[in-house]
Wavefront OBJ file of the C-alpha trace (Angstrom):
o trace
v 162.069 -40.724 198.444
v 161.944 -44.550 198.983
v 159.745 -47.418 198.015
v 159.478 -50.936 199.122
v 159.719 -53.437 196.758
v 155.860 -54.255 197.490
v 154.808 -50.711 196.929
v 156.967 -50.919 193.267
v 154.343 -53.832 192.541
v 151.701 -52.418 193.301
v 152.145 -49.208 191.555
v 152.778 -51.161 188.741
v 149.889 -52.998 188.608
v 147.320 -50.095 190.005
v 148.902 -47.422 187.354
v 147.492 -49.901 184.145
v 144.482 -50.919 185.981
v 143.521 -47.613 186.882
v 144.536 -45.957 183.350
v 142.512 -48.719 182.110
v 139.264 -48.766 184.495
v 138.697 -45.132 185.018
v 139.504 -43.074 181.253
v 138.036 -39.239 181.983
v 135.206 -40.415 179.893
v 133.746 -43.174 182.199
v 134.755 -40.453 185.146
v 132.415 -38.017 183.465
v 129.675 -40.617 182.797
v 130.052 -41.929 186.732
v 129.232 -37.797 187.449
v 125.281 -38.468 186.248
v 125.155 -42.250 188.792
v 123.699 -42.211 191.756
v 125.945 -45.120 192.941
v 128.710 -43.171 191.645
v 131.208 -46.235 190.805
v 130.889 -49.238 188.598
v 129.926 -52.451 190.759
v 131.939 -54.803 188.652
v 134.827 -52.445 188.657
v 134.585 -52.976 192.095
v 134.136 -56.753 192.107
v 137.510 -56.682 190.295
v 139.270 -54.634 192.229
v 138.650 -56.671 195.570
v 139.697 -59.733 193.498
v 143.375 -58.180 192.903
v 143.449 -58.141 196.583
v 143.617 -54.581 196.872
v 140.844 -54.337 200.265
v 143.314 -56.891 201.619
v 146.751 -55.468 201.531
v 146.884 -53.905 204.896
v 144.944 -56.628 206.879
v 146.742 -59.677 208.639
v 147.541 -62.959 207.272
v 145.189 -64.833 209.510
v 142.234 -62.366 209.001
v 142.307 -63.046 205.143
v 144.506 -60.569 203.995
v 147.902 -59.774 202.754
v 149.933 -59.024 206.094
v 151.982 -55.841 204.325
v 150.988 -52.165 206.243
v 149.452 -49.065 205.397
v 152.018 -47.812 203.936
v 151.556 -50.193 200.615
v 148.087 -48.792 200.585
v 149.621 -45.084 198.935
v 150.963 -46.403 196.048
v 147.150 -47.637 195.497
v 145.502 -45.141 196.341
v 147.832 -42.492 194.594
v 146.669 -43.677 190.954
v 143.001 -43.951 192.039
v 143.772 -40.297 192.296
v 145.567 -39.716 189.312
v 142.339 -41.056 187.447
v 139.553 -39.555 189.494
v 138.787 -42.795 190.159
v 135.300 -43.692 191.839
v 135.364 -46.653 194.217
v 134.661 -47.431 198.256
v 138.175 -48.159 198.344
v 139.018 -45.269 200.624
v 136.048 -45.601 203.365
v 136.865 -49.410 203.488
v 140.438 -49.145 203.986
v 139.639 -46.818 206.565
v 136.885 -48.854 208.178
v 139.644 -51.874 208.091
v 142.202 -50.038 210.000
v 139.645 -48.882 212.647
v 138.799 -52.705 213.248
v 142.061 -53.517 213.547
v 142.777 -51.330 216.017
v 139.968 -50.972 218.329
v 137.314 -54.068 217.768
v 137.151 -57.100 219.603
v 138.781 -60.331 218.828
v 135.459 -61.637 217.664
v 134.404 -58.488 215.329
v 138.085 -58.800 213.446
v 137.344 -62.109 213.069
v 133.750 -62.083 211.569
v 134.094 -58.145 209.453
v 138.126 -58.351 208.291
v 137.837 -61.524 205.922
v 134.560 -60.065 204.476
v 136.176 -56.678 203.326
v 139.881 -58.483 202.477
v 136.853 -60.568 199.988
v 135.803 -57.134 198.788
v 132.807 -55.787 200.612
v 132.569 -52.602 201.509
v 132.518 -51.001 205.055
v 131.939 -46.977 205.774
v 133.049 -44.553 208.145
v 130.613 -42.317 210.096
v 133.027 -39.656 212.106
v 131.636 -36.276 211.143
v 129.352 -33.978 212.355
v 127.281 -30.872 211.274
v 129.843 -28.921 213.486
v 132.827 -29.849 210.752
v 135.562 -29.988 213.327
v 138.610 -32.032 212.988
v 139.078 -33.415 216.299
v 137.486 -36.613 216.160
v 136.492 -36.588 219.148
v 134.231 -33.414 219.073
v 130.360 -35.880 219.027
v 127.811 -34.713 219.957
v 125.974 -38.256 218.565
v 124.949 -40.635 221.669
v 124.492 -43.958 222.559
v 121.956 -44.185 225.814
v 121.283 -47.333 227.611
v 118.356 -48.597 227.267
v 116.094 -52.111 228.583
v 117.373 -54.029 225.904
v 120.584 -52.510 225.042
v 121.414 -48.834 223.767
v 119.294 -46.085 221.560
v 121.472 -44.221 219.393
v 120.659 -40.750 218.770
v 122.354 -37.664 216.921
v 123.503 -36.960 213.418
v 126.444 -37.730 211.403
v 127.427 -36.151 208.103
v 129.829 -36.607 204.986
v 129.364 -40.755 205.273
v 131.225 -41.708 202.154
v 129.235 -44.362 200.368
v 126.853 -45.462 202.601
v 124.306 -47.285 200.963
v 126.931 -49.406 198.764
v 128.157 -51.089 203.144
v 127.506 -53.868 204.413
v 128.567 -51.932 207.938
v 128.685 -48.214 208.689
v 131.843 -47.900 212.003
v 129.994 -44.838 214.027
v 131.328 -42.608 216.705
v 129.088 -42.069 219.731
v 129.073 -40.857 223.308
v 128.552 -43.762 225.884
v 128.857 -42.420 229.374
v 130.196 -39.217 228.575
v 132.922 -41.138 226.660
v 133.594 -41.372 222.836
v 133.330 -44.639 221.731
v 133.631 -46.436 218.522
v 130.580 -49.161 217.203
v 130.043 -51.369 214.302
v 126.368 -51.090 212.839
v 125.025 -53.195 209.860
v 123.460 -50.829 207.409
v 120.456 -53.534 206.764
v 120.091 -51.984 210.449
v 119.156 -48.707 208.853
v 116.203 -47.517 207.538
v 116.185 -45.731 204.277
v 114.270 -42.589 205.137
v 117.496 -42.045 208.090
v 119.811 -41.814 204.760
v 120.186 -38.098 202.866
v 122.437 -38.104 200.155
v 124.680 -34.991 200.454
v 125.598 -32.153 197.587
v 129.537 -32.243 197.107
v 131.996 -29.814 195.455
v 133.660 -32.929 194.367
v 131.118 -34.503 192.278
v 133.229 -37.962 191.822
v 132.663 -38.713 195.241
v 129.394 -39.920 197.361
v 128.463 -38.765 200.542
v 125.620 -39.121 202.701
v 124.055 -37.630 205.907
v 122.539 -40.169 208.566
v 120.116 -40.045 211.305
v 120.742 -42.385 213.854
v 117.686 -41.560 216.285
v 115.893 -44.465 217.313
v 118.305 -47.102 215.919
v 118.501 -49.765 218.966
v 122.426 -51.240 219.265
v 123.274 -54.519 221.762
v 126.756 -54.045 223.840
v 128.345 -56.302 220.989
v 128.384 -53.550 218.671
v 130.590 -51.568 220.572
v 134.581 -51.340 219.920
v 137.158 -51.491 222.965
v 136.249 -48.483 224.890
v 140.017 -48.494 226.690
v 141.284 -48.406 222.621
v 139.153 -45.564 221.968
v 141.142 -43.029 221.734
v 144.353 -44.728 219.951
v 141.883 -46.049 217.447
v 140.544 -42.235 216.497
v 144.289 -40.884 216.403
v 145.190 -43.574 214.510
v 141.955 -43.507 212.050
v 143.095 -39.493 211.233
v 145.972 -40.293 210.313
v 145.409 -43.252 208.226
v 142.871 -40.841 206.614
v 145.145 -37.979 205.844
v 147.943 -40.037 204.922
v 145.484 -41.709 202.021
v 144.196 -38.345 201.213
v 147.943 -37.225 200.673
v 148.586 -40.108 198.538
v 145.044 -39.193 196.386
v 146.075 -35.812 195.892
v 149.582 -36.333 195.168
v 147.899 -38.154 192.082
v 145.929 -35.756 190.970
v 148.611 -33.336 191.029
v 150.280 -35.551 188.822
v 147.523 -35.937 186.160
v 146.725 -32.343 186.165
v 150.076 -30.697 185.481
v 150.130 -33.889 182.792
v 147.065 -32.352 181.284
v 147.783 -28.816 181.093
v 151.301 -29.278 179.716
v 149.735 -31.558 177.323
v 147.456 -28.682 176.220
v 150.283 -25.761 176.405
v 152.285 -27.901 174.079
v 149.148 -27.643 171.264
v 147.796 -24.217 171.821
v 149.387 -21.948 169.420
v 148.421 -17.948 169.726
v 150.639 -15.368 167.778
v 152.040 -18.317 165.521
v 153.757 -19.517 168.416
v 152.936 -22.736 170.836
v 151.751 -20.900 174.519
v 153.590 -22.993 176.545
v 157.152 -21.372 175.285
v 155.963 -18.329 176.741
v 157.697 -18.301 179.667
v 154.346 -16.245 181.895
v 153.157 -19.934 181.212
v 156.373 -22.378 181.679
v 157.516 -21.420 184.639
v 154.362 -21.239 186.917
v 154.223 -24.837 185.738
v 157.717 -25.539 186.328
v 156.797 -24.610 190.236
v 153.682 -26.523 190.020
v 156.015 -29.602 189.249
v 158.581 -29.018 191.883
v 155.670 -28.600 194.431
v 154.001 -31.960 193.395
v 157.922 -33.821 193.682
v 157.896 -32.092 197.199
v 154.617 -33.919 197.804
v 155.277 -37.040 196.695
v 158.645 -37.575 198.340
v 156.588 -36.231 201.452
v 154.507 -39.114 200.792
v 156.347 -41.887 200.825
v 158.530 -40.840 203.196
v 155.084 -40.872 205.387
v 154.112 -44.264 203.586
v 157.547 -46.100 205.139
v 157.434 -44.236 208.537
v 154.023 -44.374 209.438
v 154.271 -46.776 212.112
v 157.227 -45.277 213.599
v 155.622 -43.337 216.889
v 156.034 -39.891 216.863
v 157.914 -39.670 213.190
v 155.117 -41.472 211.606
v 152.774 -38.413 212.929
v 155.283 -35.699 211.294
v 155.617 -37.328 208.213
v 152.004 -37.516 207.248
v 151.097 -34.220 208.636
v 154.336 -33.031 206.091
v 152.760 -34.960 203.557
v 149.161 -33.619 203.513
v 150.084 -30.123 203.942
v 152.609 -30.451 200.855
v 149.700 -32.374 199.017
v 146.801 -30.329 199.126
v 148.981 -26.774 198.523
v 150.374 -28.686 195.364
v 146.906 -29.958 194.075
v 145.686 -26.488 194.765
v 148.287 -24.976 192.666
v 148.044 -26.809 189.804
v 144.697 -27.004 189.730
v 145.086 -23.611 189.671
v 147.052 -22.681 186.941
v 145.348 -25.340 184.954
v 142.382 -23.456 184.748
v 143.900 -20.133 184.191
v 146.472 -21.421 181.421
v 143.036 -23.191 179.392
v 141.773 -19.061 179.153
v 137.900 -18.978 178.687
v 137.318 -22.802 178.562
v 139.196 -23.302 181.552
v 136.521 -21.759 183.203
v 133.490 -24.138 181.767
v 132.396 -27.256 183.122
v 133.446 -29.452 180.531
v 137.351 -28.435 181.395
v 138.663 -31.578 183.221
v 140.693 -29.097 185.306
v 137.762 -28.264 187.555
v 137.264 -31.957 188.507
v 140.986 -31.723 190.001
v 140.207 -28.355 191.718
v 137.300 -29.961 193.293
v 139.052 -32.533 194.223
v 141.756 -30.363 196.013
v 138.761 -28.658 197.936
v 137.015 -31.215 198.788
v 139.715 -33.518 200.676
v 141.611 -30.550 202.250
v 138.198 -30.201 203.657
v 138.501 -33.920 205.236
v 140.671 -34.577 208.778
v 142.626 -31.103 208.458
v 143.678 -28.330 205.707
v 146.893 -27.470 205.402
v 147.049 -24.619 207.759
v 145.573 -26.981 210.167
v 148.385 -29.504 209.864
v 150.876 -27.080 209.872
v 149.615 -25.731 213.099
v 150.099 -29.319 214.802
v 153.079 -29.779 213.460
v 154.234 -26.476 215.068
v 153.182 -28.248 218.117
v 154.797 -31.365 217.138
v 158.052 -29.667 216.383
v 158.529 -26.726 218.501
v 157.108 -28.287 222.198
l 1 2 3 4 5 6 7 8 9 10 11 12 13 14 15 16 17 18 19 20 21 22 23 24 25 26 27 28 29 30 31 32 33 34 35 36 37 38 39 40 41 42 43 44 45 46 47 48 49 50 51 52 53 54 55 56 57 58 59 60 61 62 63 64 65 66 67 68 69 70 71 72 73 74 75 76 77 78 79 80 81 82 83 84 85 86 87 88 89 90 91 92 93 94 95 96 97 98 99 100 101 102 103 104 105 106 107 108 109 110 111 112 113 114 115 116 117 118 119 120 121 122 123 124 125 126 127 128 129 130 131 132 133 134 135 136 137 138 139 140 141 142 143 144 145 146 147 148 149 150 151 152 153 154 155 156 157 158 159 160 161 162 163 164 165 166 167 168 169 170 171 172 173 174 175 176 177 178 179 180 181 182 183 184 185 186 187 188 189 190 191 192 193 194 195 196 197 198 199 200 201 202 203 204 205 206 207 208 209 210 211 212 213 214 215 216 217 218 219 220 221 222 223 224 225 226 227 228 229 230 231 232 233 234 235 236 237 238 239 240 241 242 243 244 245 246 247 248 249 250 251 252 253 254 255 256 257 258 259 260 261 262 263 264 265 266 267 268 269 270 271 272 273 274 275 276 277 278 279 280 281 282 283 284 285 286 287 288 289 290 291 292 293 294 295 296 297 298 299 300 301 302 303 304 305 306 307 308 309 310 311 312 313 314 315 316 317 318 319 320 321 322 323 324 325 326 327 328 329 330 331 332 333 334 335 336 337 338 339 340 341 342 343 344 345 346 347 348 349 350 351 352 353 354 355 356 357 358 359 360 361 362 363 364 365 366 367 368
């Protein structure tokens, strides 16, 4: 496994500010808000420069790649912790890739400041492909009427801008819509396994868009391949995190439990399903950076993250696991941090592809 000197720094920096920002207790207390995150957290967090790290010099950002986004968002899963950061940096890429000249150059230095931008891709039909919409966009006498619903919008009403895939013509397409642009009543706040995480459902019937909202339609489809991956490689990089603070926790606890005068975790029905939870979790993570430092390589770039969140959620899943089976009868209670970790595995092999589904591309990948 390899890191950059850049991604050294940053995990540095984002493994004390994280530890520090986001203890299990304010986690727990975040469960009951309805924002779900701490604004000045936040405030702080785009003043480190974080939002900026993978945008451009000359847009307001940092100029370094995606890749020194992992080592980021890696402790923000290690800590459960509850920010935008995720839709944003996914809402960045997407401009980057498929907007105009003139929307990088009036939404990129706002979000390298530290405002927030969401992602609208899903659908009630909970497919993959990103390119299964049935939302529209229909021309109308002053411009287009969206219509159509799109689900699992991660923190919506914290935006400034919502990116939304549509059907134009017949053809998916990719637009930028301010959320002041939406009315309140179009905005449902979903339930989620994962309760650290917010998630809304929005109805975009009747909402009126010029043609300046709309992306590159001949970048379309490079901008959705590229948007899964960035997504899955990120959601790699958050479970490989919480794989590492949940094996942390449960050997923490196996080294205190005593039963029969004797500490449980020298019991070797408990050691060494945790000894394979570790080895699974240093798979992962050397999956993960070797996806960090190849992503833009064309063709290995695709592999390696596809590696890297198949290896990630199995491991998460694992140790979850056996976290919650090794705390006996309060494993199974709420107020068992384990759970929020099993959630968490749940929840984001639900998001851009389990890993059965990766491994199934990667069969293609490998094999054609």
């Amino acid at each position: 496994m390899g890191t950059t000197p850049e991604q050294i720094d940053l995990l540095n920096v984002a493994t004390s500010f994280c530890r520090d920002k986001s203890p299990i207790a304010s986690v727990r207390t975040l469960l009951e808000n309805e924002l779900g995150y701490d604004p000045a957290v936040w405030q702080q967090i785009g003043d480190l420069g974080w939002l900026a790290i993978a945008i451009p010099e000359h847009y307001g950002g940092v100029g370094l790649g995606v890749g020194e986004i992992v080592p980021v968002m890696e402790q923000m899963g290690r800590t459960l912790f509850a920010t935008p950061f995720l839709s944003t940096s996914m809402a960045a890429q997407a401009i980057l890739k498929g907007g105009y000249e003139a929307q990088k150059q009036h939404l990129l230095p706002a979000i390298a400041a530290g405002q927030a931008v969401s992602m609208a891709l899903g659908e009630h039909n909970n497919e993959w492909d990103l390119h299964a919409i049935t939302a529209s966009a229909t021309r109308s006498k002053n411009g287009y009427i969206l219509s159509g619903t799109k689900t699992l919008v991660l923190d919506l009403p914290s935006a400034a801008h919502v990116i939304v895939s549509v059907k134009r013509d017949g053809q998916s397409t990719l637009l930028v819509l301010p959320t002041a642009d939406i009315a309140a009543t179009a905005i449902r706040r979903e339930r989620l396994i994962d309760e650290t995480k917010r998630a809304y459902e929005l109805k975009l019937d009747g909402i009126e868009v010029g043609e300046d909202a709309f992306f590159d339609p001949d970048k379309t489809a490079d901008t959705l391949a590229h948007i899964h991956l960035v997504a899955n490689l990120l959601g790699a990089a958050e479970l490989c995190g919480g794989t590492q603070a949940v094996i942390d926790y449960t050997v923490e606890y196996l080294n205190t439990r005593k039963q029969f005068g004797k500490v449980i975790g020298s019991y070797q029905a408990l050691k060494h399903p945790m000894v394979n939870a570790y080895i699974e979790y240093e798979k992962a993570r050397s999956l993960l950076y070797a996806a960090a430092n190849s992503f833009g390589e064309q063709g290995v770039g695709e592999i390696a993250t596809r590696m890297a969140k198949a290896q990630a959620d199995t491991a998460l899943s694992f140790a979850a696991d056996r976290s919650i089976q090794f705390h006996g009868g309060f494993g199974f209670t709420y107020d068992c941090d384990a759970q929020l970790y099993r959630r968490r595995a749940i929840f984001t092999a639900s998001q851009y592809g389990d890993a059965a589904f990766h491994k199934a591309k990667l069969a293609d990948l490998v094999l054609s």
